[in-house]
N, C-alpha and C positions, 0 to 999 in steps of 0.2 A: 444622417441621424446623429444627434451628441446624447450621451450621456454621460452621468457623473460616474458611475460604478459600472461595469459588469462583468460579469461574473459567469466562464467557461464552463459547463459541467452541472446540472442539476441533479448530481446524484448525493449520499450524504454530507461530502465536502462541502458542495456547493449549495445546498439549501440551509445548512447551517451556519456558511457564511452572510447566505442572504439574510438569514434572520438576527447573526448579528449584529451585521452591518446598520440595518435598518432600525434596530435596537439603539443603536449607538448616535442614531441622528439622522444617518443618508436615505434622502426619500427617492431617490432618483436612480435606482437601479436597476438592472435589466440580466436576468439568468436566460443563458443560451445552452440549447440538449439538444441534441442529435437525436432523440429516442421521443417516441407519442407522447411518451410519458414519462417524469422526474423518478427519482428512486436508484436511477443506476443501477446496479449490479444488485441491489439487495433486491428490487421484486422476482429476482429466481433464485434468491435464499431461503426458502419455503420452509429450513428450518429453527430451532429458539435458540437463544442463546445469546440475544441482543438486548441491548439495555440496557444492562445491570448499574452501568455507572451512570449513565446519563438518565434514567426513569425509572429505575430504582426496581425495576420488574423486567421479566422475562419476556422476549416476544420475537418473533419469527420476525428476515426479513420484512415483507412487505410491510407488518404490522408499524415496523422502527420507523418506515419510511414516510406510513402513511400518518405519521404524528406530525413530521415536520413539514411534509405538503399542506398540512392541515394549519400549521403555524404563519407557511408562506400565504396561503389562501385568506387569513386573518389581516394579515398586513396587508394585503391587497400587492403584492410584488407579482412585477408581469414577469412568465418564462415568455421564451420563443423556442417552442417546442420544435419537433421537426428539423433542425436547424442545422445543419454541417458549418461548421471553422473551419476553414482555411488557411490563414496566417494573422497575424498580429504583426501588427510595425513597429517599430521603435518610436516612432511618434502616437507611437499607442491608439492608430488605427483597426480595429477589427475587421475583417472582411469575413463574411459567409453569406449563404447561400441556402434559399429554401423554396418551398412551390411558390411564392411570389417573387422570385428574382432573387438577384444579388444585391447585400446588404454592404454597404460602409459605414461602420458606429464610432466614433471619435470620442474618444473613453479618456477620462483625469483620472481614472485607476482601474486598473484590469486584477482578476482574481484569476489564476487560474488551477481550476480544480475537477481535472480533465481524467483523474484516476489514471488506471494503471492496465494493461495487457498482458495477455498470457505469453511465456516462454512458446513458440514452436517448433514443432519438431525438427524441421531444416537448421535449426540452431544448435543442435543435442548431436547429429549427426548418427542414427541410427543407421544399419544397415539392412536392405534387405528389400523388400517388395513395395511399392508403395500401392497398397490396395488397399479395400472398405475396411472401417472400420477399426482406425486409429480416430481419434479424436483427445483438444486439450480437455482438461474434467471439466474447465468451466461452459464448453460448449456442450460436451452432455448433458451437465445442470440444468442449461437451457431447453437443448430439446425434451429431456424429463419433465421438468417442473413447469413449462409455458407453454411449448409446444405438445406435450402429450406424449412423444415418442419413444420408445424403449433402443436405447443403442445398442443393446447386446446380452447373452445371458451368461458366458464364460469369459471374465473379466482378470487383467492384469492391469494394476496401475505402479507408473514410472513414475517417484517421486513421492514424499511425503508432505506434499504442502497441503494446508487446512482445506482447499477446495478438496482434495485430491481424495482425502481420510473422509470427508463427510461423504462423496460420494461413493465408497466403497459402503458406506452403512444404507446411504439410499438406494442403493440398486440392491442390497440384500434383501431392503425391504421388498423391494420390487421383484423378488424371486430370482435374481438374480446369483451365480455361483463367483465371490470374487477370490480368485486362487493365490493372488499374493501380491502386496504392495511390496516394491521394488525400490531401496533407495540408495542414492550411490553413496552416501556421505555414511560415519560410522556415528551418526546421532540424527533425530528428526528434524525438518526445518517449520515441522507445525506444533499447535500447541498441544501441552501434554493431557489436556482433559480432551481434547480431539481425539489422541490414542487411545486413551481409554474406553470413551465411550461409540467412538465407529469403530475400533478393532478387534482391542481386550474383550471388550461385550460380545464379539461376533465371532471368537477365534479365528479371525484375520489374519495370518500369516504378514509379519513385518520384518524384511529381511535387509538388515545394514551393509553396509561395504557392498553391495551387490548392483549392477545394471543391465539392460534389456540390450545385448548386443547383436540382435539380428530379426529383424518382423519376419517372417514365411506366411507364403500365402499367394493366390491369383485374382481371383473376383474381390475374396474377403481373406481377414486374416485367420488362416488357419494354427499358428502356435507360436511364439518367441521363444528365443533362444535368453536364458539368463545367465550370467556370470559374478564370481566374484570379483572386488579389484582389490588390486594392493593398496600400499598406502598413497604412492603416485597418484591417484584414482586409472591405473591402467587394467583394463580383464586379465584375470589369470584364467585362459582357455582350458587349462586342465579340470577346472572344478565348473564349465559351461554345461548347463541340463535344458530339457527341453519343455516347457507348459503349454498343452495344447488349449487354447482361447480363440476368440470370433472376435473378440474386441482389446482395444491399448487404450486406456486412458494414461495421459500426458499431464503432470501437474511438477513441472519443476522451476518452477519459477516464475513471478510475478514484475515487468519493467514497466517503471513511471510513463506515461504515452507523454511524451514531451518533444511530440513534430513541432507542436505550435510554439514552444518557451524556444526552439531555434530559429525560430521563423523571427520573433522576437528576440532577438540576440541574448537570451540570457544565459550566463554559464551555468554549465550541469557540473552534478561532481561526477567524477569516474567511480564511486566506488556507490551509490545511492542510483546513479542513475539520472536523480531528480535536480532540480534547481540547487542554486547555495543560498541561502536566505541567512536574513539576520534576525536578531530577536523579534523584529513584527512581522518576519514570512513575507518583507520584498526583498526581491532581488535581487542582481546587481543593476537591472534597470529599473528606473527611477520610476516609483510610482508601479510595479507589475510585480503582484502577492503568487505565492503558492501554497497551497494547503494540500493536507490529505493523501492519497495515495501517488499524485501527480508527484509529490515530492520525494516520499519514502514510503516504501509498503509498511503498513502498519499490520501490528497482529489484530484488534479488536478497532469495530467502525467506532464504538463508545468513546475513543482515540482521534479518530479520526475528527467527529465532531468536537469535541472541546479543542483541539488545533486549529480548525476551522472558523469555530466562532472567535478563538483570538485572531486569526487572521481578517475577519470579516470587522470586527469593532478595531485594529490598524488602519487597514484600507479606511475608512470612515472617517477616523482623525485626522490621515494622509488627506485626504479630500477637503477637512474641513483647514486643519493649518498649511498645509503646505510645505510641510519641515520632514526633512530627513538628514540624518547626517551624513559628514564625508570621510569621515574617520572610522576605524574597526577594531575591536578586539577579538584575534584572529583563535577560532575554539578547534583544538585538534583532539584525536581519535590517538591513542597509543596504546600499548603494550596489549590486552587480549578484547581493547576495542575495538570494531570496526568500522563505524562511524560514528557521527554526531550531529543532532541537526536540535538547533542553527548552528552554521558553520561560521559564524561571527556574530559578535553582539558590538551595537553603535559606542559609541563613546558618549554622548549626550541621548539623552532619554531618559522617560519617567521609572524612577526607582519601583517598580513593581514586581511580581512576582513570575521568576521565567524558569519552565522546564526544558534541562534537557534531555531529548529521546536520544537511544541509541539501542544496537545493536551489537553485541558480540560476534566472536569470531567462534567460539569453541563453546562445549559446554565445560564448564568451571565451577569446583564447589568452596564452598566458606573462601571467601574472596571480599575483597572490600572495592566498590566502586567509588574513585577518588577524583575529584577537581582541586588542583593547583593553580594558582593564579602569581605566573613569572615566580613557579618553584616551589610555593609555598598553596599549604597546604589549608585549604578555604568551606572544602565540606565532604565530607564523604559518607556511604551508607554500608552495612553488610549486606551481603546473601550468601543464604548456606550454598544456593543454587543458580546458576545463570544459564543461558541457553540461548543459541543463533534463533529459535523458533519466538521466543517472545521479546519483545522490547522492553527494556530498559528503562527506566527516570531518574534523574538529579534535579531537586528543585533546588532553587537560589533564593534564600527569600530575599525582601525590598535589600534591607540593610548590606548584605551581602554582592546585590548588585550593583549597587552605589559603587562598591569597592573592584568591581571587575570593569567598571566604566572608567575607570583611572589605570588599569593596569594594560599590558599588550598582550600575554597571550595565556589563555587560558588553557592547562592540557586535563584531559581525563583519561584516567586510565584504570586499570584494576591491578589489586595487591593481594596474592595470597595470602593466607592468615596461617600462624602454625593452630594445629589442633589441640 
């Protein structure tokens, strides 16, 4: 099979890519899901809080999803539903596999936009029993809101990530007792309307510096052991108390699934996870895009889609000219940055308009986020407030990129402000 595009992923990366791709000109694309159905993670989002940017209205997963099914359905773009990946080649072979056999598609550009996996427990190194009734929150999410299933009614969650805080409000809804979100860092890694309205609203107990350093239990879990840490992140065992619960929800952390971008030789970064991309979100292999969570966990899907569709109208050009450059202007992460994505921007290209996302390391207030280009000081914004839990932007406009296409290395970084 040849086609000109396809596209890894039909969950909102990869539907947004398709739509802009096919916006853009390319009629010839093909979206591959592993799942019955498109939507990815958001049809067991059940609850609102989507769209604000992108449709200018409130709406529960499915609802988001079901707008852009509803767009690809219009263009008439084939998914292959059902469908496991495998590997990708460097001669930009896809291989997968469905109830009709094994697929070979010989792709002039790959997207890949494969989302992201939960941290597991084996990763965290808890100690203690391994018996019922640990699970990550986004597998709860699942069996709650798809499957019907109640995971438990005396609840402890590890971590403060946004799946983690939403599920602590839906299981209270669900009658559920959650005795206290646990998180080891000494600030949250989700967003702060998150805290408020699954915590603050519920008097949730949210307890910083602190972690779950022992499950008890035989069949099922009968109570965890919590502690404080120092600033090491080490337990100080003196201040260990006990919460008796039946159930551990696990939410610490979110990694790019990017089997396939190795399989396809792309380099990842060590601190994202995900690919390095340049300002169109390819590669370092020629011709193979990354959008969306595959790359860097983003805080809002509203994010995720307008990255996507700029990667999907790239891919499309890439398709249509042929042109990439070979040159880079190399974008670095410093002082209470922690990354930056794209981690380079071409040397030749169209003077248009390029965001950059990023992440912190700390929460930080009245600070000024700054791009220098070879020193010199090119654009920078305030905030009174910054935080690991929301991403970041610096836009460039045209005029301004012109000028970063001529220089070598772009750094961003933040400056405190006196008061």
């Amino acid at each position: 099979m040849k086609r000109n595009l396809v596209i890894i992923g039909a969950g909102p990366a990869g539907l947004a890519a398709a739509v802009a791709a096919y916006d853009a000109g390319e009629r010839d694309l093909l979206l591959l899901e592993r799942e019955p159905i498109g939507g990815g993670i958001l049809n067991q989002c059940i609850h609102n809080g989507f769209g604000l940017h992108t449709f200018r209205e409130e709406l529960t997963g499915p609802e988001y999803a079901a707008r852009y099914l509803q767009q690809v359905r219009e263009r008439n773009i084939e998914i292959m539903s059902d469908t496991t990946v495998l590997r990708i080649g460097k001669d930009k072979v896809v291989a997968c596999v469905n109830r009709d056999g094994m697929h070979h598609i010989q792709a002039k550009a790959i997207i890949l936009a494969c989302g992201c996996r939960e941290r597991p427990r084996g990763a965290i190194n808890i100690a203690g029993a391994r018996c019922a009734g640990v699970f990550s929150a986004g597998t709860a999410q699942k069996l709650m809101n798809t499957e019907g299933y109640m995971p438990g009614k005396r609840v402890v969650i590890l971590g403060s990530g946004d799946i983690g805080l939403i599920m602590a409000r839906r299981m209270t809804f669900e009658g559920a007792k959650v005795e206290a979100v646990v998180e080891l860092m000494p600030y949250s890694s989700g967003l702060n309307r998150n805290i408020v309205q699954c915590l603050q609203d519920f008097d949730i107990p949210l307890l910083f510096s602190h972690t779950i350093v022992q499950i008890n239990g035989e069949d099922r879990v009968r109570s965890v052991v919590i502690a404080q840490v120092d600033e090491q992140r080490n337990p100080i065992m003196e201040t260990a108390r006990t919460i008796e619960c039946d159930t551990v929800l696990l939410s610490v952390g979110l990694l790019p699934e990017n089997e396939l971008a190795k399989t396809g030789g792309v380099t990842l970064s060590p601190v994202t996870g995900g690919a390095i991309v340049d300002d169109t979100m390819m590669t370092d292999q020629d011709g193979v895009f990354a959008c969306g969570n595959v790359l860097h966990v983003h805080d809002l899907v509203d994010f995720v889609s307008q990255e996507s569709a700029h990667a999907g109208a790239c891919a499309a050009k890439y398709i249509r000219d042929r042109a990439s450059s070979d040159a880079y202007v190399d974008v670095r992460a410093s002082g209470g940055v922690r990354y930056v994505v794209p981690q380079r921007i071409a040397t030749r290209g169209d003077d248009v308009e390029i965001s950059l996302k990023m992440r912190v390391a700390n929460v930080f207030r009245n600070v000024r986020i700054v791009a220098r280009l070879d020193g010199q000081e090119i654009v920078a914004k305030r905030k009174q407030v910054v935080t690991p839990g929301e991403m970041e932007t610096l836009t460039l406009k045209p005029s301004v990129v012109a000028q970063v296409r001529a220089g070598r290395t772009l750094e961003v970084t933040l400056e405190e402000q006196s008061v």
